[in-house]
C-alpha positions as CSV (number, residue, x, y, z in Angstrom):
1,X,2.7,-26.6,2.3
2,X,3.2,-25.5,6.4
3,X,1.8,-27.9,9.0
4,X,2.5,-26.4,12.5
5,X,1.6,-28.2,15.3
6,X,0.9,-27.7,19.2
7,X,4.1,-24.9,19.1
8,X,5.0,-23.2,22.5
9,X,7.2,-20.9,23.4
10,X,8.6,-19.6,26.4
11,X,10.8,-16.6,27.4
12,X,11.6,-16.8,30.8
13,X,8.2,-16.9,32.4
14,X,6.5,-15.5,29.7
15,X,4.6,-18.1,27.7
16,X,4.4,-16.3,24.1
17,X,3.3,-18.7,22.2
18,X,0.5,-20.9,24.1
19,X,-0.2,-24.6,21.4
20,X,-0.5,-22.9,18.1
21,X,-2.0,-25.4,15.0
22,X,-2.3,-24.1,11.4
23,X,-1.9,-25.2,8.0
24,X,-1.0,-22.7,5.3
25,X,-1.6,-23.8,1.5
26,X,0.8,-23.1,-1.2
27,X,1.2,-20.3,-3.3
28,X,-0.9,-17.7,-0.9
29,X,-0.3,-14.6,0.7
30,X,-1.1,-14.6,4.5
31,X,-1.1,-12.1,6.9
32,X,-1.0,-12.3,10.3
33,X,-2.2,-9.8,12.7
34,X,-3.1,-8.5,16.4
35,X,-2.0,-6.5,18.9
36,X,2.0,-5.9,19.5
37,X,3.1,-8.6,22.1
38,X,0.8,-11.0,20.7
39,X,3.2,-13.3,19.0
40,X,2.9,-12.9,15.9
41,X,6.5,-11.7,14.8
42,X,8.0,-14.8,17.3
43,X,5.3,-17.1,15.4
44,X,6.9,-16.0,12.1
45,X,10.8,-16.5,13.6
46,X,10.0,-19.8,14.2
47,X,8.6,-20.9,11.0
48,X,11.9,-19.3,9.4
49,X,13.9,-21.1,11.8
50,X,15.5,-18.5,13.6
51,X,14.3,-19.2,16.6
52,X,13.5,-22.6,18.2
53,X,10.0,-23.6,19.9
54,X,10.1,-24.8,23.4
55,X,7.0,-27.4,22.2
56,X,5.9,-28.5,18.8
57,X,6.7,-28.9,15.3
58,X,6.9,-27.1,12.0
59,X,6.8,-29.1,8.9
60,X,7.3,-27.3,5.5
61,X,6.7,-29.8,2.6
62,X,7.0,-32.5,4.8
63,X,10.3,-31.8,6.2
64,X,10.2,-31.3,9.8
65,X,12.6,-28.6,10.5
66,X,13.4,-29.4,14.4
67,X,14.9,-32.6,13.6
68,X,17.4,-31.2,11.5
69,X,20.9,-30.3,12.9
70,X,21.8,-26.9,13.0
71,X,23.8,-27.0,10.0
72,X,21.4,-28.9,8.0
73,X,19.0,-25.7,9.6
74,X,21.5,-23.2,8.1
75,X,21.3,-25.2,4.8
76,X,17.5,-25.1,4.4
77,X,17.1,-21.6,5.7
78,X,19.4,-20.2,3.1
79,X,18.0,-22.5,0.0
80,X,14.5,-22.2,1.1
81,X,13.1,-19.7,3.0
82,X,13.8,-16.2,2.0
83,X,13.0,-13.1,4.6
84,X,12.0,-9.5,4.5
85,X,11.9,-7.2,7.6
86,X,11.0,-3.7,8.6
87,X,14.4,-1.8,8.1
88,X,16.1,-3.7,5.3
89,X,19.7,-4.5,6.6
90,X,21.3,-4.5,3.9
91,X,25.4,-3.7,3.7
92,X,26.1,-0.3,3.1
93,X,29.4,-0.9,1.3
94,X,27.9,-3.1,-1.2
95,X,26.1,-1.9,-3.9
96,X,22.1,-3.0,-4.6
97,X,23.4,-5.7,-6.9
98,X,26.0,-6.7,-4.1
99,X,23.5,-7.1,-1.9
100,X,21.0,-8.8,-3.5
101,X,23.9,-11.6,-4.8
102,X,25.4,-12.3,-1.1
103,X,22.8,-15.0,0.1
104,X,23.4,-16.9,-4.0
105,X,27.1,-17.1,-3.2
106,X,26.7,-18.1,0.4
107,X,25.1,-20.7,-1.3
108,X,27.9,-22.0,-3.3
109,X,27.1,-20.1,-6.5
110,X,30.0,-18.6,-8.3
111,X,30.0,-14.6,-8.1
112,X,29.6,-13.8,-11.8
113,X,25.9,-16.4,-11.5
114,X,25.0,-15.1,-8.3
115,X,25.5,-11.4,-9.5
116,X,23.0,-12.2,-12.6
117,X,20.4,-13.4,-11.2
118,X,20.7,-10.9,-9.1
119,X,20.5,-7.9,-11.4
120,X,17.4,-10.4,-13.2
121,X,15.8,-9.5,-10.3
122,X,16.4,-6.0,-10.3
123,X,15.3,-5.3,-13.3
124,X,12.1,-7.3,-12.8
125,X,11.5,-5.0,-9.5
126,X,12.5,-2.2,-11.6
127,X,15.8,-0.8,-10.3
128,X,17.6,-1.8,-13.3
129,X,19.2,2.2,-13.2
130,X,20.4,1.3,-9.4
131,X,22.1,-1.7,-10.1
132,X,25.7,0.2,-8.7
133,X,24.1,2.4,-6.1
134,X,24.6,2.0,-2.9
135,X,21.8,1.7,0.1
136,X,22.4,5.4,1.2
137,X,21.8,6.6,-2.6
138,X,18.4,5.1,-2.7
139,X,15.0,6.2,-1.4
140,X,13.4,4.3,1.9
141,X,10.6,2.2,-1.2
142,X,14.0,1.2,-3.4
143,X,16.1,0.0,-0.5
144,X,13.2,-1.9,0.6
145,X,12.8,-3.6,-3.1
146,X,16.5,-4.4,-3.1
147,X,15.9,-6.1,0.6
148,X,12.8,-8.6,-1.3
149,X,15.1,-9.1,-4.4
150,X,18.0,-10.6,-1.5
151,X,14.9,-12.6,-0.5
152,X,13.8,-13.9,-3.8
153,X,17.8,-14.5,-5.0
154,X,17.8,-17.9,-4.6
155,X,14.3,-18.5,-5.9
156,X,13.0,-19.7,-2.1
157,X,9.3,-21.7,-1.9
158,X,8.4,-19.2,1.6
159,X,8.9,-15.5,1.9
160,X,8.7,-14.1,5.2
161,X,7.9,-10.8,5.6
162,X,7.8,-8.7,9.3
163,X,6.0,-5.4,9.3
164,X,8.0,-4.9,5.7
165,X,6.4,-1.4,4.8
166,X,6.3,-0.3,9.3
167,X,8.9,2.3,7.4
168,X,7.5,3.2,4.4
169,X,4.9,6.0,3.2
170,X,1.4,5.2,1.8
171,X,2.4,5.0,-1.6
172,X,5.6,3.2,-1.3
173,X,3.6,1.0,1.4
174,X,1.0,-0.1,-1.2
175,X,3.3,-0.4,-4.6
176,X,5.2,-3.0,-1.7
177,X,1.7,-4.9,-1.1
178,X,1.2,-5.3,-4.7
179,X,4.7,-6.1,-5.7
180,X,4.2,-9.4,-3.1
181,X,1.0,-10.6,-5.2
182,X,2.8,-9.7,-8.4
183,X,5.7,-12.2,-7.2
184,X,3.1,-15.0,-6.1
185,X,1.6,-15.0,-9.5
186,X,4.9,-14.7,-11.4
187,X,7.2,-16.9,-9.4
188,X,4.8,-18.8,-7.4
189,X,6.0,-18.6,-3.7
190,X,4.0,-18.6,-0.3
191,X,4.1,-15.2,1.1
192,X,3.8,-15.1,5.5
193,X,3.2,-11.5,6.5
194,X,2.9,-10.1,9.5
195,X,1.4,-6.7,9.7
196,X,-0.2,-3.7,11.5
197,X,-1.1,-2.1,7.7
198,X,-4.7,-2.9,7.4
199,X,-5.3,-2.5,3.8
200,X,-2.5,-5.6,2.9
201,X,-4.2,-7.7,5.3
202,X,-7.5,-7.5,3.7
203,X,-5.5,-8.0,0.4
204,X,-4.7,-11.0,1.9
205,X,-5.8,-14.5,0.7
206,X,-6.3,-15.0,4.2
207,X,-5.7,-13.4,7.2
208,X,-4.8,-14.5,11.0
209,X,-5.2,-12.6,14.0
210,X,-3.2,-14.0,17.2
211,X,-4.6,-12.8,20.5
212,X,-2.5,-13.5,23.5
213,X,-0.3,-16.3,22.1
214,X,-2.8,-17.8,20.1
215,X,-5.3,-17.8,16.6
216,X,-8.5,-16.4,17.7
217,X,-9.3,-15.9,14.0
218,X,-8.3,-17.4,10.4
């Protein structure tokens, strides 16, 4: 599903990311580990093209992102490639539902379809009784559900995920883990996750550890 070849990156004088190559199948859950400063989290910005390599390609299905134009970036990104990150972000004058439904109408769907699906996938991650609440009247494990249901609202092909349970306790940490296998089975995405939890990456169909800017293992 992922090709990536030969992909640099640069900050400054800091060479991050030093000719990475990988190939990531479909409908898997990878993680990606190593120390912090590694590269793993700017490996994963630049397969959800929000950051652009200095050398290299990514090619998801056979589109190769880095020719597109940045609108035609924007486009993919928000039909394709959904993202789930250590604190949540989401709005906290919307309600869960709101929140979830945002990335369906910024693409073009109409508020009353956007807000269904959305509250589909609520109920599926079992916060049909929070539909109305609002962020600050949820717990730290049901913001972070709301946050994967934005991801999955417009049914992407990737999910990518960085250090999504950093903020969560054990149990709310591993009912997260499971919930991303649970998805994979039921909707059949690709799951990219990068992590220092130890017990997800050996959940892992496969894991990747990055050592100084590049895969030592996996």
């Amino acid at each position: 599903m992922i090709q990536i070849n030969g992909l640099e990156k640069n900050y400054g004088a800091l060479q991050v990311l030093k000719g990475i190559n990988l190939e990531i199948a479909d409908r898997s859950v990878i993680s990606i580990v190593g120390a912090s400063g590694a590269g793993k989290s700017t490996l994963l910005h630049l397969i959800g093209t929000l950051d652009k390599p200095d050398k290299g390609k990514v090619l998801i299905d056979g589109t190769d992102l880095y020719t597109l134009s940045d609108k035609e970036l924007a486009a993919y990104r928000n039909q394709n490639i959904g993202f789930v990150f250590q604190f949540h972000h989401l709005l906290p004058e919307f309600t869960a539902a709101e929140n979830v439904a945002l990335p369906a109408m910024i693409a073009g769907k109409s508020k009353a379809e956007a807000m269904k699906r959305a509250e589909e996938l609520l109920d599926f991650l079992k916060l049909k009784e929070r539909l109305t609440h609002k962020p600050s009247q949820l717990s730290g494990g049901e913001q972070q559900r709301v946050a994967v249901a934005r991801a999955l609202v417009n049914n992407p092909k990737l999910i990518l995920a960085d250090e999504p349970s950093g903020n969560l306790d054990s149990e709310n940490a591993s009912k997260l883990h499971q919930l991303f296998f649970d998805l994979r089975d039921q909707f059949h995405q690709t799951f990219i996750v990068v992590t220092h939890n130890n017990e997800l990456a050996e959940m892992s169909d496969r894991k990747i550890t990055i050592k100084d800017g590049q895969i030592v293992r996996g």
